[in-house]
BAMAR-206681 format. One record per residue (C-alpha): residue in three letters; x, y, z. Coordinates in nm, 4 decimals. Example, Ala and Ser with C-alpha at 12.3 -4.5 7.8 and 13.67 -1.06 7.14 Angstrom:
<site><resn>Ala</resn><xx>1.2300</xx><yy>-0.4500</yy><zz>0.7800</zz></site>
<site><resn>Ser</resn><xx>1.3670</xx><yy>-0.1060</yy><zz>0.7140</zz></site>
***
This chain:
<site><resn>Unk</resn><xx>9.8674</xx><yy>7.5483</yy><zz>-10.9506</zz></site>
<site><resn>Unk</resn><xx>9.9576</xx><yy>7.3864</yy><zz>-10.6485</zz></site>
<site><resn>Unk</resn><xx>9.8802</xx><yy>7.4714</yy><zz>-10.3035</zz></site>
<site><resn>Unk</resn><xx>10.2344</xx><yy>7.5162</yy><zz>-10.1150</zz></site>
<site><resn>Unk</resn><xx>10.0726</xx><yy>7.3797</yy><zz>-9.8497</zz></site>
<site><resn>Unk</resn><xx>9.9594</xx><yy>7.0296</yy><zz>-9.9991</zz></site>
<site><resn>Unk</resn><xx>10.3178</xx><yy>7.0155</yy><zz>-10.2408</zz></site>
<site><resn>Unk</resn><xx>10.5364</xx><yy>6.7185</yy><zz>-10.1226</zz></site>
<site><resn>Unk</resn><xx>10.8005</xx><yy>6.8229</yy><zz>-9.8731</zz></site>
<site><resn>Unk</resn><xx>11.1828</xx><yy>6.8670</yy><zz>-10.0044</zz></site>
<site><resn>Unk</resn><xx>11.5012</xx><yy>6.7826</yy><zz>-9.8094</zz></site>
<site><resn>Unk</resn><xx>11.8642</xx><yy>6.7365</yy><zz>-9.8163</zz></site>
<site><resn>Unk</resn><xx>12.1476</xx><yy>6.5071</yy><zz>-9.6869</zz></site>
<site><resn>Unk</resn><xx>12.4968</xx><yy>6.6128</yy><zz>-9.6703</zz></site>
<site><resn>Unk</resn><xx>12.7113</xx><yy>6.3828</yy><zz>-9.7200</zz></site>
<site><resn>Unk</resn><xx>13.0464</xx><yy>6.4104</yy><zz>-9.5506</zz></site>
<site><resn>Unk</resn><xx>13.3706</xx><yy>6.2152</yy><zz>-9.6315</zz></site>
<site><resn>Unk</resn><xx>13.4935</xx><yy>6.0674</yy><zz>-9.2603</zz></site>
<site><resn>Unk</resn><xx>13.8336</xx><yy>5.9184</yy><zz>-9.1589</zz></site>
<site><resn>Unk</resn><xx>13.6437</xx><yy>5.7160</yy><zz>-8.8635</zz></site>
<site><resn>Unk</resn><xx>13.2791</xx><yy>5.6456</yy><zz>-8.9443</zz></site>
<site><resn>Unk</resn><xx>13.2113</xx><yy>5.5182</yy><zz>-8.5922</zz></site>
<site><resn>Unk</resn><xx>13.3778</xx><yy>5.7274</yy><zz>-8.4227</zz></site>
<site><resn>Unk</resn><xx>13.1830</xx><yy>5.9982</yy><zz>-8.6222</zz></site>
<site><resn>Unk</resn><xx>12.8525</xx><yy>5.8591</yy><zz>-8.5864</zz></site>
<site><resn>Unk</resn><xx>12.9002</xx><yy>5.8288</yy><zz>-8.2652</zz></site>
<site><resn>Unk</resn><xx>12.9898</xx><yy>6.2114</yy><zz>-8.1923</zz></site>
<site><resn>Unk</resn><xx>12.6765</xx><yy>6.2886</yy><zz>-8.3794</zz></site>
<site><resn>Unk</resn><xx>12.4600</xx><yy>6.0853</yy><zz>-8.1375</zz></site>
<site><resn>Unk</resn><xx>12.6433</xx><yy>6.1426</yy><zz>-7.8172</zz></site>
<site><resn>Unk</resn><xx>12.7494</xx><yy>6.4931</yy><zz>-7.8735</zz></site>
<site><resn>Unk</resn><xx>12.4578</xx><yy>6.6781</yy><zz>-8.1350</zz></site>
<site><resn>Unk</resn><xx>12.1462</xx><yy>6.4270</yy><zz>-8.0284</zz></site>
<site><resn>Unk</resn><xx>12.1213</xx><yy>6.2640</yy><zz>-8.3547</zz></site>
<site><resn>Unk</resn><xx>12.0797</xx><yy>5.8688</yy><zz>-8.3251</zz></site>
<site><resn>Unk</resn><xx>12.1512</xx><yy>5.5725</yy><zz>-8.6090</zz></site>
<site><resn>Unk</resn><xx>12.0457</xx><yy>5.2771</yy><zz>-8.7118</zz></site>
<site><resn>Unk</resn><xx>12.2774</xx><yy>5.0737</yy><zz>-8.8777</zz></site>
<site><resn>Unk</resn><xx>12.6044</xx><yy>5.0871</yy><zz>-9.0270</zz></site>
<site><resn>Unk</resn><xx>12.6897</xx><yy>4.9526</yy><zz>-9.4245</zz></site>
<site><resn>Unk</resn><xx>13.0158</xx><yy>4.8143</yy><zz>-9.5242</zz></site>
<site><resn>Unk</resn><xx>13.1889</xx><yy>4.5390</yy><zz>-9.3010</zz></site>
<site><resn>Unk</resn><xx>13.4508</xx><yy>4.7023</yy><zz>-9.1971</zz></site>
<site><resn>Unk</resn><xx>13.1621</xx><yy>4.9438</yy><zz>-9.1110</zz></site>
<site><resn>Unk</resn><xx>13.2212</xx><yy>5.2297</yy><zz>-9.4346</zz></site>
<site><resn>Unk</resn><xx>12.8528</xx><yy>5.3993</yy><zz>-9.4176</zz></site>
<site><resn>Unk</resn><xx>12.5888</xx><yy>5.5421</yy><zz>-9.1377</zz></site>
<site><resn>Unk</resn><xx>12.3198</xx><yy>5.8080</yy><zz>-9.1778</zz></site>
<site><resn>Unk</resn><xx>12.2775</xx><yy>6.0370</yy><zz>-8.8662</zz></site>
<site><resn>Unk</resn><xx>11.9178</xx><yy>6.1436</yy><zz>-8.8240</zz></site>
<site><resn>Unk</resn><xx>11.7533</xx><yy>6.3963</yy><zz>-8.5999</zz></site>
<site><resn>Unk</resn><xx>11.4353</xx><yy>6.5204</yy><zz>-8.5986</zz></site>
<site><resn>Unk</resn><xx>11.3711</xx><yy>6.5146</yy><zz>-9.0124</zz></site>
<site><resn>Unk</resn><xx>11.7907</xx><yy>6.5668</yy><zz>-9.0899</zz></site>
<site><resn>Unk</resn><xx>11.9899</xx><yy>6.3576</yy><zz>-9.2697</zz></site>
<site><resn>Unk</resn><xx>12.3395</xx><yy>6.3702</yy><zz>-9.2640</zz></site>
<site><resn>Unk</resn><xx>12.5186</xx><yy>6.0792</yy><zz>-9.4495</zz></site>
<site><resn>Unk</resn><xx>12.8769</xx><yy>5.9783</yy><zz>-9.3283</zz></site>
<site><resn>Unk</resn><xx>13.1390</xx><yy>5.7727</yy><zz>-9.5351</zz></site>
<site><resn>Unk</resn><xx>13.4680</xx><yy>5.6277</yy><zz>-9.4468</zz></site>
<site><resn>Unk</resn><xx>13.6847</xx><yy>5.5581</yy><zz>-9.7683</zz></site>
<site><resn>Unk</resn><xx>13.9543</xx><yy>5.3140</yy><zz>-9.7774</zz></site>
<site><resn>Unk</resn><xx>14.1767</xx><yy>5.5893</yy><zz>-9.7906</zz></site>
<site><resn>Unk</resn><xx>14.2190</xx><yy>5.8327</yy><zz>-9.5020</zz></site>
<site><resn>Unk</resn><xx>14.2773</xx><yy>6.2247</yy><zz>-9.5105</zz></site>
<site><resn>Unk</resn><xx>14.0171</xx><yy>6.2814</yy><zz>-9.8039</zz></site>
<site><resn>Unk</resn><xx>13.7716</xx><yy>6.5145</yy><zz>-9.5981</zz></site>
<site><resn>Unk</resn><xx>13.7054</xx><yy>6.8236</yy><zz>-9.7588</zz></site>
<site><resn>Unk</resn><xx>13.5444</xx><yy>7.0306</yy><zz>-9.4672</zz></site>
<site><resn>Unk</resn><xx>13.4919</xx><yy>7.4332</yy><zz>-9.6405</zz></site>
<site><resn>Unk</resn><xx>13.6365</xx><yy>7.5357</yy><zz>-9.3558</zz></site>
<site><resn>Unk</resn><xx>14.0072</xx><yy>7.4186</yy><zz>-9.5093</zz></site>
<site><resn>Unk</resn><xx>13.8966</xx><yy>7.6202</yy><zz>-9.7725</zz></site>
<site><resn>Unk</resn><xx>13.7236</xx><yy>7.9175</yy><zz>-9.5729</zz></site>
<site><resn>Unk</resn><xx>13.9152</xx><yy>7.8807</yy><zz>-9.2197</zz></site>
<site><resn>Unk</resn><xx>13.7542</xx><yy>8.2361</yy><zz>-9.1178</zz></site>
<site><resn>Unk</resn><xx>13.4465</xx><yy>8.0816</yy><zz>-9.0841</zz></site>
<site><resn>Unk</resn><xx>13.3182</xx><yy>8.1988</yy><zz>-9.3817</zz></site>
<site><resn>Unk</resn><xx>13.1981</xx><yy>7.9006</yy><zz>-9.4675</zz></site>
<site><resn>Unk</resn><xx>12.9478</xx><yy>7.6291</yy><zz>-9.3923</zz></site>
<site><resn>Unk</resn><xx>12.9190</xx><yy>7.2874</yy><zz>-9.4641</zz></site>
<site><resn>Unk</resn><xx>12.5678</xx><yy>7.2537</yy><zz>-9.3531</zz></site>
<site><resn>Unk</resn><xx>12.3016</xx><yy>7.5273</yy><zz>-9.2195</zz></site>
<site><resn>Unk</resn><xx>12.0128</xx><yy>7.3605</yy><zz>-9.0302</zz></site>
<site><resn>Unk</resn><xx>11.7224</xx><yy>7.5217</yy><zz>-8.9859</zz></site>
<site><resn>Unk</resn><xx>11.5565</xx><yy>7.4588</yy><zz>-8.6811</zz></site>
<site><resn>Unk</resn><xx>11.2715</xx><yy>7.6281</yy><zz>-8.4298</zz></site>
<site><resn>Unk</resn><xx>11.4405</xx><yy>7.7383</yy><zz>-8.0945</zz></site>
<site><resn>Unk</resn><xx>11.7940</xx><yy>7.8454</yy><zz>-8.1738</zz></site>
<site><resn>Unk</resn><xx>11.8433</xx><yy>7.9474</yy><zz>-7.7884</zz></site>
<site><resn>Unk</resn><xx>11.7321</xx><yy>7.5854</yy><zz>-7.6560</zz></site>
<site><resn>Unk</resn><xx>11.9751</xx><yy>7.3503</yy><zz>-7.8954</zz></site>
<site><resn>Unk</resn><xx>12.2774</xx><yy>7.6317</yy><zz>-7.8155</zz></site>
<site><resn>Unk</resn><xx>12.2229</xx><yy>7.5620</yy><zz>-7.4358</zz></site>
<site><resn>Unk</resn><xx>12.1758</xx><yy>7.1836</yy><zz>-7.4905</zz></site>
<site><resn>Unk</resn><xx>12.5291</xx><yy>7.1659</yy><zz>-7.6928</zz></site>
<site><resn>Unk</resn><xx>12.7058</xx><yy>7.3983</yy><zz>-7.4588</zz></site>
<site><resn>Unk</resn><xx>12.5735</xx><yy>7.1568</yy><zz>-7.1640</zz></site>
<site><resn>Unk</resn><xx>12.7121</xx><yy>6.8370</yy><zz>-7.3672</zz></site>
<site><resn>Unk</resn><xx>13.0682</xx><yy>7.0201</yy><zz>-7.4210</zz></site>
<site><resn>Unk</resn><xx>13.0635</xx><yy>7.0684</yy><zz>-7.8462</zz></site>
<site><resn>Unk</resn><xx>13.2880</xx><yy>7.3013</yy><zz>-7.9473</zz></site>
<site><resn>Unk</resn><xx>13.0787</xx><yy>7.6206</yy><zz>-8.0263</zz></site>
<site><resn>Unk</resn><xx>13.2897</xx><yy>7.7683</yy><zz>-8.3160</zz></site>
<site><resn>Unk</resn><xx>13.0567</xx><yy>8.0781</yy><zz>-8.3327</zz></site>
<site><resn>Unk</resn><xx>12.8366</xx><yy>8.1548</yy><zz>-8.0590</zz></site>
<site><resn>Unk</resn><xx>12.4411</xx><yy>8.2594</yy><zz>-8.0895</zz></site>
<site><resn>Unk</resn><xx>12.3299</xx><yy>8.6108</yy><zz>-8.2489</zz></site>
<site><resn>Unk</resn><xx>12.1061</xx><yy>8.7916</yy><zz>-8.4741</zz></site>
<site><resn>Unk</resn><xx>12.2324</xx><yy>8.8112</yy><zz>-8.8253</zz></site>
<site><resn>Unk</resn><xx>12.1589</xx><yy>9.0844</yy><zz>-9.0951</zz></site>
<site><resn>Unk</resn><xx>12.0116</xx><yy>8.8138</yy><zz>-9.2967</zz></site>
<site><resn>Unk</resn><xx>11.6767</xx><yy>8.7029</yy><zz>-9.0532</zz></site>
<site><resn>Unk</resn><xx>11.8267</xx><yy>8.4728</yy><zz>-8.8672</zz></site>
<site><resn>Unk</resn><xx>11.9227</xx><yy>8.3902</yy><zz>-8.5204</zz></site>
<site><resn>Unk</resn><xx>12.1846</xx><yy>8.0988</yy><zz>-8.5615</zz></site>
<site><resn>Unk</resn><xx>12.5238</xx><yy>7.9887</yy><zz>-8.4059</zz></site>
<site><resn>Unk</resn><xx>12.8311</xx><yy>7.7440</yy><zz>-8.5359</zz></site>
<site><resn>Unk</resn><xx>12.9423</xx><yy>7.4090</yy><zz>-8.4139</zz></site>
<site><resn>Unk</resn><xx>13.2174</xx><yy>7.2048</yy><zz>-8.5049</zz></site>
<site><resn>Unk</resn><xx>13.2403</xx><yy>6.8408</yy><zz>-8.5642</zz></site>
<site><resn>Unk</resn><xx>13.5472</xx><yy>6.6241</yy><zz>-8.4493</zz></site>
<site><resn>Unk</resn><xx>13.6178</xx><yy>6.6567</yy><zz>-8.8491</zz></site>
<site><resn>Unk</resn><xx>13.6423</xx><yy>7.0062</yy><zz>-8.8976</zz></site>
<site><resn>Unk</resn><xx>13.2953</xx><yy>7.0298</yy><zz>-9.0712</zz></site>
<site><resn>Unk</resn><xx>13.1083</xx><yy>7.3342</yy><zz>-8.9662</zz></site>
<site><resn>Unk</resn><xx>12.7333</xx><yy>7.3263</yy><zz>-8.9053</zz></site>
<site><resn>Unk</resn><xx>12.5186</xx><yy>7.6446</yy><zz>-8.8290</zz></site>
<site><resn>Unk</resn><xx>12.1946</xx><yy>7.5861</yy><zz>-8.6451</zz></site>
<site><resn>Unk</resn><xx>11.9634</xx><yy>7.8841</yy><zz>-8.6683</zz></site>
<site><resn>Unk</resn><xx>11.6498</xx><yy>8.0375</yy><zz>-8.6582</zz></site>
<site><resn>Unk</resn><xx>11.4140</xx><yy>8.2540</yy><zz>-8.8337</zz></site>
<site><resn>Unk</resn><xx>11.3422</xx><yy>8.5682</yy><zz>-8.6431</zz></site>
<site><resn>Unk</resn><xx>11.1555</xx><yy>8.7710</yy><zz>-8.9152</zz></site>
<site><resn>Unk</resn><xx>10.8322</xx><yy>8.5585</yy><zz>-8.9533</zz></site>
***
């Protein structure tokens, strides 16, 4: 059996279908704190958005109007399309507020453990930051 503590780490990119994968990127890093590297593609068609251990992979098709956000299929809110996990729920809300993103839900305690809140991306997608307040 393994020790949880030695088994390799897991994670997870999204990968969300842009219009403008500049202009997206560049929300991410100016707006959320993430920060690139490069862009693929020439004109530029790819970037991955990284902060602290997330990956969230952008792509710009040669068609527009393909993004898919769940909120055009959820538009209560009902649905995410990405919940990050993250240590001091209270800290990033007050670092977004003070950088102007649109707060689509703002910070509580859910029934489910979790202290969390909504943004929302200049696409539409929907990501929940939150915390774990049960231990």
């Amino acid at each position: 059996m393994v020790n949880p503590a030695q088994a390799a780490r897991w994670s997870i990119a999204p990968y969300f279908i842009v219009d403008d994968v500049v202009a997206t990127a560049n929300f991410y890093r100016d707006k959320l704190g993430f920060h690139y590297e490069r862009f693929w593609g020439e004109p530029p068609a790819f970037c991955m958005v990284k902060r602290r251990g997330i990956v969230i992979m952008l792509s710009q098709f040669d068609k527009t109007g393909l993004m898919r956000p769940n909120s055009k299929a959820a538009p209560d809110g009902e649905a995410w399309d990405a919940y990050i996990w993250v240590e001091n729920a209270d800290a990033l809300y007050e670092e977004f507020k003070s950088r102007r993103v649109k707060i689509a839900r703002d910070l509580c305690d859910q029934p489910y453990g979790c202290r969390d809140f909504d943004v929302e991306d200049c696409n539409g997608y929907r990501l929940c930051f939150g915390q774990d307040i049960e231990g």
